[in-house]
C-alpha positions as a Markdown table, in Angstrom:
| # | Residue | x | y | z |
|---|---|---|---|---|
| 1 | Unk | 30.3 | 116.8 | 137.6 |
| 2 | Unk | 32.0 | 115.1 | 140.4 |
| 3 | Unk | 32.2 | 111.6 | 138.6 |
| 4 | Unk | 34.4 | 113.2 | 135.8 |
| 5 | Unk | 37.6 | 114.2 | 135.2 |
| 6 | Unk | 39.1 | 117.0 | 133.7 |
| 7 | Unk | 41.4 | 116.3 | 130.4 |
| 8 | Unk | 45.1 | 117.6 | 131.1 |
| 9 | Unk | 45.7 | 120.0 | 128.3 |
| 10 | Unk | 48.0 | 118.6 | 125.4 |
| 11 | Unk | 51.5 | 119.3 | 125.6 |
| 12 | Unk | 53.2 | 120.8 | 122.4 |
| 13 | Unk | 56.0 | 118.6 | 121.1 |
| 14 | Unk | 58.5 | 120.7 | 120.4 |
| 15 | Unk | 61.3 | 119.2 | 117.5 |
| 16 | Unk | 63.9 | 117.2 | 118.4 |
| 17 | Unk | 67.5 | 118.6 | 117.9 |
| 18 | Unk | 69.3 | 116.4 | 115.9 |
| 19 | Unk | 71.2 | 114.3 | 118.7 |
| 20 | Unk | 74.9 | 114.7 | 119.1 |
| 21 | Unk | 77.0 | 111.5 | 120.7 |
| 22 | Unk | 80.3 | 112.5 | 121.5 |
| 23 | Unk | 83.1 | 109.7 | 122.1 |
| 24 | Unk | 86.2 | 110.0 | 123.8 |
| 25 | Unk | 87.6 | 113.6 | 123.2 |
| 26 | Unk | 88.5 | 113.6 | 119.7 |
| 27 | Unk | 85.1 | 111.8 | 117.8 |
| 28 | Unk | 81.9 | 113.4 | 117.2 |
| 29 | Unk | 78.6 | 111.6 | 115.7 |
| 30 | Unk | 76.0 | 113.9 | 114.2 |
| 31 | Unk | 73.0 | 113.2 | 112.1 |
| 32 | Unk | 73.4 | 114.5 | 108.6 |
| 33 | Unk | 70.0 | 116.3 | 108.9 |
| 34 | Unk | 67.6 | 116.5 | 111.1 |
| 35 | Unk | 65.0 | 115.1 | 108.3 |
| 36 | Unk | 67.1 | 112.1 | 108.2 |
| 37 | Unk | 67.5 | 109.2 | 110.7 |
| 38 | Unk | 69.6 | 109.1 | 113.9 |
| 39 | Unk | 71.3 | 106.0 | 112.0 |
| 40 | Unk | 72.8 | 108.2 | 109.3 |
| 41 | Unk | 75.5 | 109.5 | 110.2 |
| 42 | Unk | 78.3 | 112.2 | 109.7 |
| 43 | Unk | 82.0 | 111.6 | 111.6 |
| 44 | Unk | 83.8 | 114.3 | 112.4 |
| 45 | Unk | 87.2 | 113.8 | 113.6 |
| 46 | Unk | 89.3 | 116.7 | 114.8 |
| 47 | Unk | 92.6 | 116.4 | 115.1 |
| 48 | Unk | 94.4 | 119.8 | 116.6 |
| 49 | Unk | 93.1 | 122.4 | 113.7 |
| 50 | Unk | 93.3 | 120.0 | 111.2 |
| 51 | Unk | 89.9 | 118.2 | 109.7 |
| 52 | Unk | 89.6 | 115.0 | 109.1 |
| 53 | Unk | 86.8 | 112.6 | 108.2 |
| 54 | Unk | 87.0 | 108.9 | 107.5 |
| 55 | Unk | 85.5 | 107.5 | 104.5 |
| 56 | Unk | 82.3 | 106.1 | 105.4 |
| 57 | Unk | 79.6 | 105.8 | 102.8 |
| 58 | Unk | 75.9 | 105.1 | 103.9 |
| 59 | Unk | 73.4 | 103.0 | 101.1 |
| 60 | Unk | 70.0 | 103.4 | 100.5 |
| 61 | Unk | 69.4 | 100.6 | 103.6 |
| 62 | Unk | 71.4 | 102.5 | 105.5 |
| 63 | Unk | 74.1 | 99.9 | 106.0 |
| 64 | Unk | 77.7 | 102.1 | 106.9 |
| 65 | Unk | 80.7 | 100.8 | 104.9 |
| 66 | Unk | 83.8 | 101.9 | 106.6 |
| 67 | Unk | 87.2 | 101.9 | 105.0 |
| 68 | Unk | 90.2 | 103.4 | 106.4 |
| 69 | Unk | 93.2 | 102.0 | 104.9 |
| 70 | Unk | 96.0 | 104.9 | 105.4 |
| 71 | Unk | 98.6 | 104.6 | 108.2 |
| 72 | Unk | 98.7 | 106.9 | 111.1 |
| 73 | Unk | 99.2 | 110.2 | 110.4 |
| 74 | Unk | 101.9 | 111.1 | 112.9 |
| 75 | Unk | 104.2 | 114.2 | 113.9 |
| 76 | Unk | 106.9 | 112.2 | 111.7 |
| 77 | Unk | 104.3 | 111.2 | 109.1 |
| 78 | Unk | 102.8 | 114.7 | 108.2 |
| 79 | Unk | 104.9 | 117.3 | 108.6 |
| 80 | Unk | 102.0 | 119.3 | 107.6 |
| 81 | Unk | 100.2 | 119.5 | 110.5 |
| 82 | Unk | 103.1 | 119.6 | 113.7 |
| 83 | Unk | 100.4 | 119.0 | 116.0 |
| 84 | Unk | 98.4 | 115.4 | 114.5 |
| 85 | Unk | 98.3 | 113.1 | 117.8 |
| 86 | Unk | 96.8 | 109.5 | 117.5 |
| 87 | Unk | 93.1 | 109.3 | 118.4 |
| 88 | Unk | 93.2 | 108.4 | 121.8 |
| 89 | Unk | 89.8 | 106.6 | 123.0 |
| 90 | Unk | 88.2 | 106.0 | 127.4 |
| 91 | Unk | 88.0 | 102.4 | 127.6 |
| 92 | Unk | 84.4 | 103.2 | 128.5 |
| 93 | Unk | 83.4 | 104.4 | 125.3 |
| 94 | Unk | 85.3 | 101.3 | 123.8 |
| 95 | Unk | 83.1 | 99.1 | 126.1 |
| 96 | Unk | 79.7 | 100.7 | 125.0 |
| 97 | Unk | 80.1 | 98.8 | 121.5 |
| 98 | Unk | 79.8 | 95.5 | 120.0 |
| 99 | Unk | 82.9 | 93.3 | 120.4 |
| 100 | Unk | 82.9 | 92.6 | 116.8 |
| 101 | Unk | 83.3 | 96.8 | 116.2 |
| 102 | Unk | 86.4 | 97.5 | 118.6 |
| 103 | Unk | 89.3 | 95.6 | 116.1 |
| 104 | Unk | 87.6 | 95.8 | 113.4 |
| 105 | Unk | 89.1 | 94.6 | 109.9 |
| 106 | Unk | 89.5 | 96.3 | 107.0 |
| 107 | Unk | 86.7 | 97.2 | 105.2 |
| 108 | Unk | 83.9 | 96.2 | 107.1 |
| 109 | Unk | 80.5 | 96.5 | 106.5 |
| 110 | Unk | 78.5 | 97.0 | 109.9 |
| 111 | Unk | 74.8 | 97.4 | 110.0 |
| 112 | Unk | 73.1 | 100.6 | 110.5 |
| 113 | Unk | 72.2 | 99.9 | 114.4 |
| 114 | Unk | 75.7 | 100.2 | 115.1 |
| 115 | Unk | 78.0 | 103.1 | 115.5 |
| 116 | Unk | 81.5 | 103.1 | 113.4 |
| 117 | Unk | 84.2 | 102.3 | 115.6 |
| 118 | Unk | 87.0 | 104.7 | 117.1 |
| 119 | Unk | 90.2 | 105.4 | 115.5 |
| 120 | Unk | 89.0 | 103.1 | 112.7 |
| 121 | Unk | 92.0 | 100.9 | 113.5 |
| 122 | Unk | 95.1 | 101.9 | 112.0 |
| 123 | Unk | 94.5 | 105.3 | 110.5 |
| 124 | Unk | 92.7 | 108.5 | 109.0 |
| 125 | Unk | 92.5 | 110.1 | 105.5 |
| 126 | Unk | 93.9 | 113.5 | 105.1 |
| 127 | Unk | 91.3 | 116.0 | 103.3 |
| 128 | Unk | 92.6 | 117.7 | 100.6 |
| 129 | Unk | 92.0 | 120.8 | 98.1 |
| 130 | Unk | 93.8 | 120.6 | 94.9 |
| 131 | Unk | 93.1 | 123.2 | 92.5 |
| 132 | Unk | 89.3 | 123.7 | 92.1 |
| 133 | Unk | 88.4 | 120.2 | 93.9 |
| 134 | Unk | 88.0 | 120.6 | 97.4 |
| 135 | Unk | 87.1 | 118.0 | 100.3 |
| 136 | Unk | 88.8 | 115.2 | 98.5 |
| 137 | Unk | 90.3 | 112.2 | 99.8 |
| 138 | Unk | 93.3 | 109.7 | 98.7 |
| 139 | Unk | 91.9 | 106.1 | 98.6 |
| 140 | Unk | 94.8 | 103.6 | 99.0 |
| 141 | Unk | 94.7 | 100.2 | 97.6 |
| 142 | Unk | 95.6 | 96.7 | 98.9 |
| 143 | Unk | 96.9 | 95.7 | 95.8 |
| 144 | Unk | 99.8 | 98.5 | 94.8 |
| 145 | Unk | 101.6 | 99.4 | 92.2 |
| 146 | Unk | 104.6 | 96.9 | 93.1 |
| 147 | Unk | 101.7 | 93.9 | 93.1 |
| 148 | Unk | 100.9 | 94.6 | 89.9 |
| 149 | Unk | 104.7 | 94.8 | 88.8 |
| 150 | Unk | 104.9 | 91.7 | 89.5 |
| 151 | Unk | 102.0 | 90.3 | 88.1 |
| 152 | Unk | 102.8 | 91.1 | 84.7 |
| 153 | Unk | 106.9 | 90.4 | 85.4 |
| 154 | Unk | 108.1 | 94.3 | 84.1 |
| 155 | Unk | 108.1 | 97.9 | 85.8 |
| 156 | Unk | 105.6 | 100.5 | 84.9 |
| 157 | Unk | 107.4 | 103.3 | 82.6 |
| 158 | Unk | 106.5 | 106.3 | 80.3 |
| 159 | Unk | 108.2 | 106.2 | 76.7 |
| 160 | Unk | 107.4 | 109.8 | 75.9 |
| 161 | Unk | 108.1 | 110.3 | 72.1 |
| 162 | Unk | 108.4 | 114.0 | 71.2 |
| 163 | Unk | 109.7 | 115.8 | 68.0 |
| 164 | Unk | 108.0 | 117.4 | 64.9 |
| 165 | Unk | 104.6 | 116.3 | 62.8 |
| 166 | Unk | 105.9 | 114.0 | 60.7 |
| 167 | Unk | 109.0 | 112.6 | 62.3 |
| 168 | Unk | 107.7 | 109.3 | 62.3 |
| 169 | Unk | 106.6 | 109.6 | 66.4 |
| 170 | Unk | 103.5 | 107.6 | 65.8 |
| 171 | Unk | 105.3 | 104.9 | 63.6 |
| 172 | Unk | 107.5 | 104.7 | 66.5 |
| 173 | Unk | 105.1 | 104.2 | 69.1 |
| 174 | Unk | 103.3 | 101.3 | 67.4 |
| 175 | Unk | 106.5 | 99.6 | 66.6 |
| 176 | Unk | 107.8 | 99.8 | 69.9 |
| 177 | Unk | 104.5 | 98.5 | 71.1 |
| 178 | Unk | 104.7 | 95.4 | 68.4 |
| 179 | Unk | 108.3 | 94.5 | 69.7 |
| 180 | Unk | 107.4 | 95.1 | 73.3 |
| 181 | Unk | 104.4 | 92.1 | 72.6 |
| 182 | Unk | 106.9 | 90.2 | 70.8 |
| 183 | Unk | 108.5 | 90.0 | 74.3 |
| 184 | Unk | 105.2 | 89.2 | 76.2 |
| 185 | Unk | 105.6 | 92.7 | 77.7 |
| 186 | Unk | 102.2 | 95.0 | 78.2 |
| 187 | Unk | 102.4 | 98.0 | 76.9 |
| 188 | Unk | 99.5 | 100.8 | 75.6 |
| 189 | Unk | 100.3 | 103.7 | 73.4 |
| 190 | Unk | 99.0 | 107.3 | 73.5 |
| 191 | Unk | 98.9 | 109.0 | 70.2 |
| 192 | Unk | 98.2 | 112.4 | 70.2 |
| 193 | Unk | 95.7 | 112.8 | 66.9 |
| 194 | Unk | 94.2 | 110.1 | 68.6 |
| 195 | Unk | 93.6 | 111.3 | 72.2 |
| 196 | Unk | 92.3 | 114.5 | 70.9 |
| 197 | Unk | 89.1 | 112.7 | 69.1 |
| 198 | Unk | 87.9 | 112.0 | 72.9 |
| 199 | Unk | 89.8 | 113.1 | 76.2 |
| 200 | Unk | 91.6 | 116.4 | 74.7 |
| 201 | Unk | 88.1 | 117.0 | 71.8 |
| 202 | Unk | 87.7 | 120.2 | 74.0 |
| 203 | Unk | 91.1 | 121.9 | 73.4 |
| 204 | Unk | 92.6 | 124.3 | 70.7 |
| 205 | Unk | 96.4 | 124.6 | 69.4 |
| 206 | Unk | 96.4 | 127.7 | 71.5 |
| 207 | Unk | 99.7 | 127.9 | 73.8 |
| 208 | Unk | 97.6 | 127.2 | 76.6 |
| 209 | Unk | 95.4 | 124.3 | 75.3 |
| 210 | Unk | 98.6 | 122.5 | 74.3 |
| 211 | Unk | 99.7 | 123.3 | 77.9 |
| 212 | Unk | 97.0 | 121.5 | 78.9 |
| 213 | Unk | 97.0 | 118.6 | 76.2 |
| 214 | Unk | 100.2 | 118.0 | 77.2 |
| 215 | Unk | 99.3 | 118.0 | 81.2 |
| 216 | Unk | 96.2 | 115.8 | 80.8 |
| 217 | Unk | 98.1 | 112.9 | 78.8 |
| 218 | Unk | 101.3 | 113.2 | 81.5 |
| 219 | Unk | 98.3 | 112.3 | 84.1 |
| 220 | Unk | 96.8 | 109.4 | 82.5 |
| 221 | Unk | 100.2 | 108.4 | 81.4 |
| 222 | Unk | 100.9 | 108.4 | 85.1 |
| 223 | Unk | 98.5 | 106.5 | 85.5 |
| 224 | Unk | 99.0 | 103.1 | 83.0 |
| 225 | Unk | 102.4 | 103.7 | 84.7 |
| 226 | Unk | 101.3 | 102.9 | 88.0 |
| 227 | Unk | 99.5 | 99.8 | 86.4 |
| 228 | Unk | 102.6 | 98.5 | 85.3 |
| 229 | Unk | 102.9 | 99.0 | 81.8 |
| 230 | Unk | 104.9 | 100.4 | 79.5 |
| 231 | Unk | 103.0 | 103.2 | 78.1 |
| 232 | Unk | 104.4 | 105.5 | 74.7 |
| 233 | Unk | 103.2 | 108.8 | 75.0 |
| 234 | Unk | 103.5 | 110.4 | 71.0 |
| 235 | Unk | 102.9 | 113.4 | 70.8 |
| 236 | Unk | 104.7 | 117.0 | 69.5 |
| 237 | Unk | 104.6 | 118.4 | 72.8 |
| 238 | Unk | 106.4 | 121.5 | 71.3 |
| 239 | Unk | 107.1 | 123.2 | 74.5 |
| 240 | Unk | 110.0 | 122.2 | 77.2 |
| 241 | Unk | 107.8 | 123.4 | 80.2 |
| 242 | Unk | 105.3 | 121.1 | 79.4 |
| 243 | Unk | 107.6 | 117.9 | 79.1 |
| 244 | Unk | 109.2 | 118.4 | 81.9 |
| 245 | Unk | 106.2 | 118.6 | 83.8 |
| 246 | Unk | 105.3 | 115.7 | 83.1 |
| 247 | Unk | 109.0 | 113.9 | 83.9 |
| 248 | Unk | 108.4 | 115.8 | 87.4 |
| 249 | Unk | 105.5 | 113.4 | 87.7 |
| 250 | Unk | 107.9 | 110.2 | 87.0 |
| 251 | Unk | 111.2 | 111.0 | 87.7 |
| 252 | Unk | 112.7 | 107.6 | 87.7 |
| 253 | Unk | 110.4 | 106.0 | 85.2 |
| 254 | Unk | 110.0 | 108.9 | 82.5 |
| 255 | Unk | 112.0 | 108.1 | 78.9 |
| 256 | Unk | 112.3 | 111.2 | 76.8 |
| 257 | Unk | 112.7 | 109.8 | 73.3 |
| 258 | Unk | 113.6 | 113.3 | 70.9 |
| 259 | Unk | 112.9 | 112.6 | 67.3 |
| 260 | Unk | 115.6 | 114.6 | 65.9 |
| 261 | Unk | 114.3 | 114.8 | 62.5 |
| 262 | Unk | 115.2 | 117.9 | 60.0 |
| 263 | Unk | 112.0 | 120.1 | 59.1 |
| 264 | Unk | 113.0 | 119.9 | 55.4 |
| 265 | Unk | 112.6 | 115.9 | 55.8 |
| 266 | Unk | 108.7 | 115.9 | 57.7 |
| 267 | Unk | 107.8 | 119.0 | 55.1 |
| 268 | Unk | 108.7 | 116.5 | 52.3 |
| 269 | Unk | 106.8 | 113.6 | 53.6 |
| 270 | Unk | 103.9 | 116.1 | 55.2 |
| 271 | Unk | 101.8 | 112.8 | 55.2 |
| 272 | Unk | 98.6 | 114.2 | 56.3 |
| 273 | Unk | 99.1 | 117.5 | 53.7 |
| 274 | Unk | 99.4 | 119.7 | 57.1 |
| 275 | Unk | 102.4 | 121.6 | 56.0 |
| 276 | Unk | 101.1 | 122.6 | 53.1 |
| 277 | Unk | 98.4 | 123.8 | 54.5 |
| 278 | Unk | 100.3 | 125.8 | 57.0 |
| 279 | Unk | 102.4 | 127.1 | 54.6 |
| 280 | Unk | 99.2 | 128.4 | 52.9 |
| 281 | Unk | 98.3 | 130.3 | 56.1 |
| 282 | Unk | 95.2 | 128.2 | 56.1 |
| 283 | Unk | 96.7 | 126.4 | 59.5 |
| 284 | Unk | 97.8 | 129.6 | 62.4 |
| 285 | Unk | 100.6 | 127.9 | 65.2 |
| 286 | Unk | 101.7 | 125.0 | 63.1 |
| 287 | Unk | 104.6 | 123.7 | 65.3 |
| 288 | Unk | 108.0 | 124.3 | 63.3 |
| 289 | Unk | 106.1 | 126.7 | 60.6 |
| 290 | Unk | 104.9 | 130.1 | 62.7 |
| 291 | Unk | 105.0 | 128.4 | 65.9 |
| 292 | Unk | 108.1 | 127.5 | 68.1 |
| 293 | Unk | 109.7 | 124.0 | 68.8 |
| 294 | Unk | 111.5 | 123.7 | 71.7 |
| 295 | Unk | 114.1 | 120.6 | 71.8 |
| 296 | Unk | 114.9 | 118.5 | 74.8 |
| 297 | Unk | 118.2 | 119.5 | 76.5 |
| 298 | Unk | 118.9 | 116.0 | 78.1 |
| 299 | Unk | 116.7 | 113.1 | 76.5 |
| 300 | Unk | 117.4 | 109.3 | 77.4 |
| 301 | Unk | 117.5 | 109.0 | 73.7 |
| 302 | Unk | 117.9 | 110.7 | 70.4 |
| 303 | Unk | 117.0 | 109.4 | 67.2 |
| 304 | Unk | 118.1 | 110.8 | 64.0 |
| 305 | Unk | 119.1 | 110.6 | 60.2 |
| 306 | Unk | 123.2 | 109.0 | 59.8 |
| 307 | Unk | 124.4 | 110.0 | 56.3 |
| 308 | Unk | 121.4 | 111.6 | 55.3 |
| 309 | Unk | 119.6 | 108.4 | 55.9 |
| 310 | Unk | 116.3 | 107.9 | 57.9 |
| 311 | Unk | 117.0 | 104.3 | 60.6 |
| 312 | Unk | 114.3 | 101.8 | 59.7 |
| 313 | Unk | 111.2 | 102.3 | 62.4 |
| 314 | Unk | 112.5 | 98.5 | 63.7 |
| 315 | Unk | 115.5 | 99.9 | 64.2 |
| 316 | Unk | 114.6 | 102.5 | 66.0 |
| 317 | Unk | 112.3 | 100.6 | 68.0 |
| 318 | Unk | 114.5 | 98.2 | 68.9 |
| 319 | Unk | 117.1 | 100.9 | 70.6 |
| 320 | Unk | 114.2 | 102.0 | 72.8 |
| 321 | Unk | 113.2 | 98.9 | 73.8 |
| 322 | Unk | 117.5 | 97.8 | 74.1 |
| 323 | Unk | 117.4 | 101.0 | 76.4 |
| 324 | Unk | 114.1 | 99.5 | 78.4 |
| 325 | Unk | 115.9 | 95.8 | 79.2 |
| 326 | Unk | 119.4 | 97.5 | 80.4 |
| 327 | Unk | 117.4 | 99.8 | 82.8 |
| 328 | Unk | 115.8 | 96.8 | 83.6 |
| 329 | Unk | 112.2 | 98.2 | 82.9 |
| 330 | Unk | 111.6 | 94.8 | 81.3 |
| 331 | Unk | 111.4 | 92.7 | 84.7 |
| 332 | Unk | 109.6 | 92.8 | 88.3 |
């Protein structure tokens, strides 16, 4: 029929390829997936053979909260990676965003229409793989270590009390801690019994759980150091490996405090009847009974018997704290 016309067949729509935007000659914008959005977004930043990607998160909305608060990582900088160079960015890609995206400050949250700007300001976060953790990244902080120092008027500082089950470590540790709050200094202490009812539950008194007793409470002790306080480690740590791994951690804040107790002295007072059982052969690797003790070589300080005479725990305390103020642990 003359007065009709023929229907054009129906061309197939073939998939779209996830789109790829590339910026300058160092940034490349992918979709995660091709089931997701154009809007969500992966950034890839390559810098020589090295991989970086900044921290960007993306919420359920699909808002993009940047955050890239490292400095440049330079030839000086990283000596990791000899051939880092600063993003460089065409002042035509620049131009192609919002104003409010080429300075941006840091963080910003910038809606999902817009693409992250270049460079990120100031810097980039270094990936990392650490043991079995890979594709990790350090966060920095606006308020550091040296803020916080301040805050509370005293320097961050491990007191790490080592020497044989029933030495008196943990009485010690709490009346350090009591004289420390006398003062109106923060401190937080870190029994051993104590720690192994939760964070260390999982491990043994085999040589290599008390390997890594000893390495998980260095880490969090680490870590209430950075905060600023004074924090009293007590713990046997039997082995001289182990402590000293964890004074590599804190090299200028890491107080080795040896109590130099006899073992005929903790047998006697044996407290919590572990000797005796150990003696029994009901307890295997008792430290000081079938299992070694290894002393420090060059502790800050050494506490022990005069005449045959146990110091008072006051007294005690109060030389480790005496030792705290003339290192000047005890101020910003």
């Amino acid at each position: 029929m003359s007065g009709m016309h023929k229907c054009a067949p129906a061309k197939s729509e073939s998939p779209k390829k996830p789109s790829t935007k590339k910026w300058g000659s160092s940034l490349l914008l992918t979709p995660k997936s091709s089931s997701l959005s154009p809007r969500s977004w992966l950034c890839n930043i390559t810098l020589g053979a090295s991989r970086f990607i900044p921290s960007i998160s993306i919420s359920q909305s699909l808002d993009i909260s940047i955050n890239a608060p490292h400095p440049p990582l330079t030839r000086q900088s990283c000596p990791l990676h000899s051939s880092l160079r600063p993003l460089r960015h065409s002042s035509r890609s620049l131009a192609r965003l919002p104003p409010r995206l080429r300075n941006p400050p840091r963080p910003l949250k910038i809606a999902a229409g817009d693409l992250p700007p270049l460079g990120f300001r100031k810097g980039y976060l270094l990936m990392s793989t650490l043991g079995n953790s890979t594709n990790i990244f350090w966060h920095e902080c606006p308020v550091g270590k040296h803020e916080r120092q301040r805050l509370l008027d005293q320097k961050g500082c491990v007191v790490w009390i080592t020497g044989l089950s029933g030495s008196g470590k943990s009485t010690l540790a709490c009346s350090i801690s009591r004289e420390l709050h006398t003062r109106g200094k923060l401190s937080y202490v870190l029994d051993g019994d104590n720690l192994r009812h939760g964070l260390n539950k999982n491990l043994g008194f085999k040589a290599e759980d008390r390997a890594e007793n000893i390495r998980r409470v260095g880490e969090v002790a680490k870590l209430f150091a950075d905060a600023g306080l004074v924090c009293i480690a007590s713990l046997i740590s039997p082995y001289r490996k182990d402590r000293d791994a964890c004074r590599a951690m804190l090299p200028e804040s890491f107080i080795e405090v040896f109590m130099n107790m006899p073992l005929e002295l903790c047998e006697a007072r044996d407290a919590k009847g572990l000797y005796k059982l150990a003696r029994a052969g009901k307890i295997k690797g008792f430290t000081g009974i079938d299992d070694p003790y290894e002393p420090p070589l060059k502790c800050e300080i050494e506490l022990s018997q005069k005449d045959g005479i146990c110091p008072a725990p006051g007294a005690m305390a109060g030389k480790v704290v005496s030792y705290l103020e003339e290192k000047g642990f005890l101020e910003s």
